[in-house]
PyMOL commands that place a pseudoatom at each C-alpha (Angstrom):
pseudoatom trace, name=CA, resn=UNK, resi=1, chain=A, elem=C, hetatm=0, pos=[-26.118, 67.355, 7.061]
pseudoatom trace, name=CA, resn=UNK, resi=2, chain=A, elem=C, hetatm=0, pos=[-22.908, 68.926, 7.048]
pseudoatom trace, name=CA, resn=UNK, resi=3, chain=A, elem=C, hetatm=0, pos=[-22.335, 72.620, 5.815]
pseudoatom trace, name=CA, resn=UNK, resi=4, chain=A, elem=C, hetatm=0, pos=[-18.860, 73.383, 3.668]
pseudoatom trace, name=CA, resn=UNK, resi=5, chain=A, elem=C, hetatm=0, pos=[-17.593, 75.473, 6.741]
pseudoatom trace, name=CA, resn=UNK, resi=6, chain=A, elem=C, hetatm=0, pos=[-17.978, 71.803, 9.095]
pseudoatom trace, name=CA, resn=UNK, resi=7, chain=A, elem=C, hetatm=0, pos=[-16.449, 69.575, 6.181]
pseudoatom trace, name=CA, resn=UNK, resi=8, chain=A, elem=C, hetatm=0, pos=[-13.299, 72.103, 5.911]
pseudoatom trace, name=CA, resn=UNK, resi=9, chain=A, elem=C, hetatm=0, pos=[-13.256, 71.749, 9.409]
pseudoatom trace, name=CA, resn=UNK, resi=10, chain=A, elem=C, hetatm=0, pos=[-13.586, 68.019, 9.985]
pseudoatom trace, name=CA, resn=UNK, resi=11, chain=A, elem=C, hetatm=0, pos=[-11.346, 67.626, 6.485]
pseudoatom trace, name=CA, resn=UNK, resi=12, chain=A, elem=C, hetatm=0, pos=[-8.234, 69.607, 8.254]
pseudoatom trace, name=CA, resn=UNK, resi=13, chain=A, elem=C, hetatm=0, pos=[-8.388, 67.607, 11.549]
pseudoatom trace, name=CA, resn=UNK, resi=14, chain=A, elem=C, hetatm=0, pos=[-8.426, 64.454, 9.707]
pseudoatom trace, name=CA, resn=UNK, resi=15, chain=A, elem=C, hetatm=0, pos=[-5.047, 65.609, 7.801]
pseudoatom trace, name=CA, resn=UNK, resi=16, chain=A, elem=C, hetatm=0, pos=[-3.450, 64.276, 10.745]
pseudoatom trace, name=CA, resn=UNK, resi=17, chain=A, elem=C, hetatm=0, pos=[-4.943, 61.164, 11.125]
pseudoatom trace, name=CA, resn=UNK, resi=18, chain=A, elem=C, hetatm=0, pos=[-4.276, 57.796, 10.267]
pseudoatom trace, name=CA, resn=UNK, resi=19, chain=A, elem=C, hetatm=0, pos=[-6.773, 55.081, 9.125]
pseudoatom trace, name=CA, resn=UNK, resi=20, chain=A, elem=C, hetatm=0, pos=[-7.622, 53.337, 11.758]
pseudoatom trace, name=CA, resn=UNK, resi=21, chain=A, elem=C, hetatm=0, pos=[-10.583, 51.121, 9.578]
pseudoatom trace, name=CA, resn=UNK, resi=22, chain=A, elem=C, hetatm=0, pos=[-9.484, 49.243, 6.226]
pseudoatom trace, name=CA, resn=UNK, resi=23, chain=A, elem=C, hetatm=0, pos=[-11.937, 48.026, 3.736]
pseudoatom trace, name=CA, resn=UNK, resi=24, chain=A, elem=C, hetatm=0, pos=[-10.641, 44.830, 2.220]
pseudoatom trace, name=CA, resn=UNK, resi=25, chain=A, elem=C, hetatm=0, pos=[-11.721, 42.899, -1.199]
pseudoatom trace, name=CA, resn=UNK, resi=26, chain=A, elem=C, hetatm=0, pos=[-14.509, 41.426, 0.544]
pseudoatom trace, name=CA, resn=UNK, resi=27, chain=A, elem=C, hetatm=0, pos=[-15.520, 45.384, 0.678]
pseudoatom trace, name=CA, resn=UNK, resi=28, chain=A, elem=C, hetatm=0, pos=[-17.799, 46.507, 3.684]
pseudoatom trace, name=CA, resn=UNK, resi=29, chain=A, elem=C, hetatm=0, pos=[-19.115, 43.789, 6.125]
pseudoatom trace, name=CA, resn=UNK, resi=30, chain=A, elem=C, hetatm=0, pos=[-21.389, 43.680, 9.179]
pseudoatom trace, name=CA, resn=UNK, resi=31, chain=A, elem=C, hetatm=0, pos=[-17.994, 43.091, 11.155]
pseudoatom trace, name=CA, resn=UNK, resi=32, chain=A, elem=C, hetatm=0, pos=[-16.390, 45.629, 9.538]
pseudoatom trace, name=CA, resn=UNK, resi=33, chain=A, elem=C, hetatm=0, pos=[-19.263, 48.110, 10.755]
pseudoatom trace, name=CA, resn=UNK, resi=34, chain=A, elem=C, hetatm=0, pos=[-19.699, 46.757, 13.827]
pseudoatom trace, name=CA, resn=UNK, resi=35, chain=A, elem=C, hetatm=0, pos=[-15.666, 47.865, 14.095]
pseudoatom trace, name=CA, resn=UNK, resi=36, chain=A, elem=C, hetatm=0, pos=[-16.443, 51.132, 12.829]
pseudoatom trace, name=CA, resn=UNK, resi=37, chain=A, elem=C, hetatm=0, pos=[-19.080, 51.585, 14.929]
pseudoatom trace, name=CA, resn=UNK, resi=38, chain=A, elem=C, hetatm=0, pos=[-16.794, 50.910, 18.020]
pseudoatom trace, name=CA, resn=UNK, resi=39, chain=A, elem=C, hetatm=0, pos=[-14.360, 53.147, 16.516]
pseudoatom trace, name=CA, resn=UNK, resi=40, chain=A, elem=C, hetatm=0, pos=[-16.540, 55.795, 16.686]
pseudoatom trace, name=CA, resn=UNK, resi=41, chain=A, elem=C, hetatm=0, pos=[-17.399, 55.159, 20.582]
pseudoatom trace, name=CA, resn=UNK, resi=42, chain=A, elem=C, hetatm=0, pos=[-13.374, 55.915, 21.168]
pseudoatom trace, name=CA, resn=UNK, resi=43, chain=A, elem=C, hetatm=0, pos=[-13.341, 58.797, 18.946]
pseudoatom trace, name=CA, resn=UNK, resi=44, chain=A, elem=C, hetatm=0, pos=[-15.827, 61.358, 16.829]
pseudoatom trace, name=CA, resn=UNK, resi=45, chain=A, elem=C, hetatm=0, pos=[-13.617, 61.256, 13.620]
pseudoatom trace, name=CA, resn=UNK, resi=46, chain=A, elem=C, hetatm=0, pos=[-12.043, 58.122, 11.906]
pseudoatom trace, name=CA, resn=UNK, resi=47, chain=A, elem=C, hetatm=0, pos=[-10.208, 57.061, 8.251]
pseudoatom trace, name=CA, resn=UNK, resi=48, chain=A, elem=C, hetatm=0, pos=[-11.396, 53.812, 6.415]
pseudoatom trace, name=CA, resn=UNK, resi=49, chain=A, elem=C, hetatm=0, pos=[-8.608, 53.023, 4.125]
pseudoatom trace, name=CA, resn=UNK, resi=50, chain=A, elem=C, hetatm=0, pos=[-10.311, 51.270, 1.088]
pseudoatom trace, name=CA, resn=UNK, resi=51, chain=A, elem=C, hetatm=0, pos=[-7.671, 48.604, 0.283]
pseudoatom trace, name=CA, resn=UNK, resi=52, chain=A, elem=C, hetatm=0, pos=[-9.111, 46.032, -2.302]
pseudoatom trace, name=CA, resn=UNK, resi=53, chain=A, elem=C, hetatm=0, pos=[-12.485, 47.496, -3.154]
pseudoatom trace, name=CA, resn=UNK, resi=54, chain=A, elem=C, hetatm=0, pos=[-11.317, 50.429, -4.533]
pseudoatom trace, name=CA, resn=UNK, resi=55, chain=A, elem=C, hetatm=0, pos=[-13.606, 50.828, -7.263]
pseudoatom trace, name=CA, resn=UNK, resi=56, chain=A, elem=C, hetatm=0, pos=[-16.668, 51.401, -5.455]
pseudoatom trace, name=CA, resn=UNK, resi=57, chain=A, elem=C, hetatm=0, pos=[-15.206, 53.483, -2.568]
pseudoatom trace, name=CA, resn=UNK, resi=58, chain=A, elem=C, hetatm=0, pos=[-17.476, 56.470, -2.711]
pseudoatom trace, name=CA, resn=UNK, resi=59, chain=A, elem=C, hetatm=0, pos=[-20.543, 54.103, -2.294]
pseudoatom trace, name=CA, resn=UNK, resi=60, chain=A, elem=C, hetatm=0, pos=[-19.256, 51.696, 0.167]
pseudoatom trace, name=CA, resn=UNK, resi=61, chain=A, elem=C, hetatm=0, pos=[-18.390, 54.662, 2.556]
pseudoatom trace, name=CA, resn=UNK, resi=62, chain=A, elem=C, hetatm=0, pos=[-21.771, 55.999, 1.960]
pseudoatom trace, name=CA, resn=UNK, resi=63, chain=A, elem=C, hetatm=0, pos=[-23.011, 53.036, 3.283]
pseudoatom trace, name=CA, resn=UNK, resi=64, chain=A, elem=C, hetatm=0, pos=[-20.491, 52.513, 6.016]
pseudoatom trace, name=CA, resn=UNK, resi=65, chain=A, elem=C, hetatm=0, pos=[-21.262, 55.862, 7.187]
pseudoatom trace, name=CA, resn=UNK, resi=66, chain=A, elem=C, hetatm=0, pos=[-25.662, 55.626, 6.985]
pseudoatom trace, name=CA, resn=UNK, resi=67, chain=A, elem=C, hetatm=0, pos=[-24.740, 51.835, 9.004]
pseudoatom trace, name=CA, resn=UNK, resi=68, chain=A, elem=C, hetatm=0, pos=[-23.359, 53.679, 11.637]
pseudoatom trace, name=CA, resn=UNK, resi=69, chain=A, elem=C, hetatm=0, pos=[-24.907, 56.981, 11.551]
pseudoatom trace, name=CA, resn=UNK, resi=70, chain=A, elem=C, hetatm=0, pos=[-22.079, 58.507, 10.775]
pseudoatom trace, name=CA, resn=UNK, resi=71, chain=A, elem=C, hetatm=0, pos=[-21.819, 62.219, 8.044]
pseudoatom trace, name=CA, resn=UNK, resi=72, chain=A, elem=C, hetatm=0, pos=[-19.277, 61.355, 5.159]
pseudoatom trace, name=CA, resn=UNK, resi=73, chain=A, elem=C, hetatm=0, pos=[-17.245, 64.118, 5.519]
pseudoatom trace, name=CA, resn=UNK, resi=74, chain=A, elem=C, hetatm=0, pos=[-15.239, 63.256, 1.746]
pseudoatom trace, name=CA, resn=UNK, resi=75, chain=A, elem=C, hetatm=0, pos=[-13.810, 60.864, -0.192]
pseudoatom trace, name=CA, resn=UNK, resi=76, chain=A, elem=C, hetatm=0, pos=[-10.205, 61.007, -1.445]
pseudoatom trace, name=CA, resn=UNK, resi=77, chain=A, elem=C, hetatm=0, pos=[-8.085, 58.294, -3.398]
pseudoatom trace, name=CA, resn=UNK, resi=78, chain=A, elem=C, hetatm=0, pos=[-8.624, 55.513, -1.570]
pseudoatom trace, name=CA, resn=UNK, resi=79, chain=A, elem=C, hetatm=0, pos=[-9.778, 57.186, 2.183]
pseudoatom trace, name=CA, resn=UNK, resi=80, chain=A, elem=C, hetatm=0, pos=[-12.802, 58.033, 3.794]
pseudoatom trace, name=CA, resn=UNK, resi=81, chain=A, elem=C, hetatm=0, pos=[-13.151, 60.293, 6.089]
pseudoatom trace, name=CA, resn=UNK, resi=82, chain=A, elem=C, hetatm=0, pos=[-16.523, 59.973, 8.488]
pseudoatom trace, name=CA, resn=UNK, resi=83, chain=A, elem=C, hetatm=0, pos=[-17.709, 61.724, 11.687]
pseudoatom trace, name=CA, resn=UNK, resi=84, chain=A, elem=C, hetatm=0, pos=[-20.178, 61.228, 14.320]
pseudoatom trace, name=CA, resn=UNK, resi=85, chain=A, elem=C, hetatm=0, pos=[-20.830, 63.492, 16.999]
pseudoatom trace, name=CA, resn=UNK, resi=86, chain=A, elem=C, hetatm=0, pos=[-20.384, 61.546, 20.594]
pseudoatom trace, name=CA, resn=UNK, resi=87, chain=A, elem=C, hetatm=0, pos=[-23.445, 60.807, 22.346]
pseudoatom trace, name=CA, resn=UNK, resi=88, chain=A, elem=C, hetatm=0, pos=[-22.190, 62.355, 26.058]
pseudoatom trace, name=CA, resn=UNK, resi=89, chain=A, elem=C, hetatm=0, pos=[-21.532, 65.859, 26.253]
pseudoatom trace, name=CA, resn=UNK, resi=90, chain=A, elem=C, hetatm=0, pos=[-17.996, 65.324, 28.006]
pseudoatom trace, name=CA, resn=UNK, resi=91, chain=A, elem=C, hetatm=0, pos=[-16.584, 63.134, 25.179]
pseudoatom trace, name=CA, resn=UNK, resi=92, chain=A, elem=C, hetatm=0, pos=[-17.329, 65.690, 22.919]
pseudoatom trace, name=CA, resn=UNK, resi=93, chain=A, elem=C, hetatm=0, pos=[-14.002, 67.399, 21.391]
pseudoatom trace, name=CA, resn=UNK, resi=94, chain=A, elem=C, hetatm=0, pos=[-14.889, 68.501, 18.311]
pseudoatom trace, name=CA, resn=UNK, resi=95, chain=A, elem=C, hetatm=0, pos=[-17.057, 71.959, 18.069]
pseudoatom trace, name=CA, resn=UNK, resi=96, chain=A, elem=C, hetatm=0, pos=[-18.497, 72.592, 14.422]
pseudoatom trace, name=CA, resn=UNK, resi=97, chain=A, elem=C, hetatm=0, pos=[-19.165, 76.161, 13.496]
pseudoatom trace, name=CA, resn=UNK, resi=98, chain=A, elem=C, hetatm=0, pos=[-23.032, 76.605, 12.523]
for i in range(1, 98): cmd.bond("trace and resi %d" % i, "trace and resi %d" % (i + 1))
show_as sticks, trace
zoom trace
C-alpha cells in the first residue's frame, strides 16, 4: 500500500511520461495484461491510456494493476498511472520515501 508522500512521488515522475499501454473498447484483456506485465519488466512506472472504455476506467485499472501486481498510483481523465517495484535490486530506479 502506498502512503500520500509515495503517490506524490510516483504522480510527479509520471508527469513526464507518456502512455505506453492503451485500453481499447474491448477494455482490459489477458493480452493486454500480459503487455502490461512486460511493460513493467522494462520499467517500474507505466501510463494505460483508457481509449474506448472510458466509463469504467477507475475499475479496469484496478484490475489491471491487482493482474499484474502492480499499486494504482491514481486515476486521471482517461490515464492510469501504476507502479511496481522491480524484482532485482540493480533495476531499481525509483526510491520511495517511507
Amino acid at each position: 500500500m502506498l502512503t500520500s508522500k509515495q503517490r506524490s512521488l510516483l504522480s510527479s515522475l509520471a508527469a513526464t511520461l507518456d502512455p505506453t499501454i492503451m485500453v481499447g473498447k474491448e477494455g482490459p484483456s489477458d493480452a493486454l495484461a500480459k503487455a502490461l506485465a512486460a511493460e513493467f519488466k522494462i520499467r517500474e512506472l507505466v501510463k494505460v491510456r483508457f481509449i474506448g472504455e472510458k466509463e469504467n476506467r477507475r475499475e479496469h485499472a484496478r484490475g489491471l494493476a491487482e493482474r499484474t501486481g502492480a499499486e494504482l498510483v491514481r486515476v486521471i481523465g482517461n490515464v492510469a498511472v501504476m507502479y511496481r517495484r522491480a524484482d532485482e535490486a540493480e533495476r531499481r530506479l525509483i526510491v520511495l520515501p517511507r
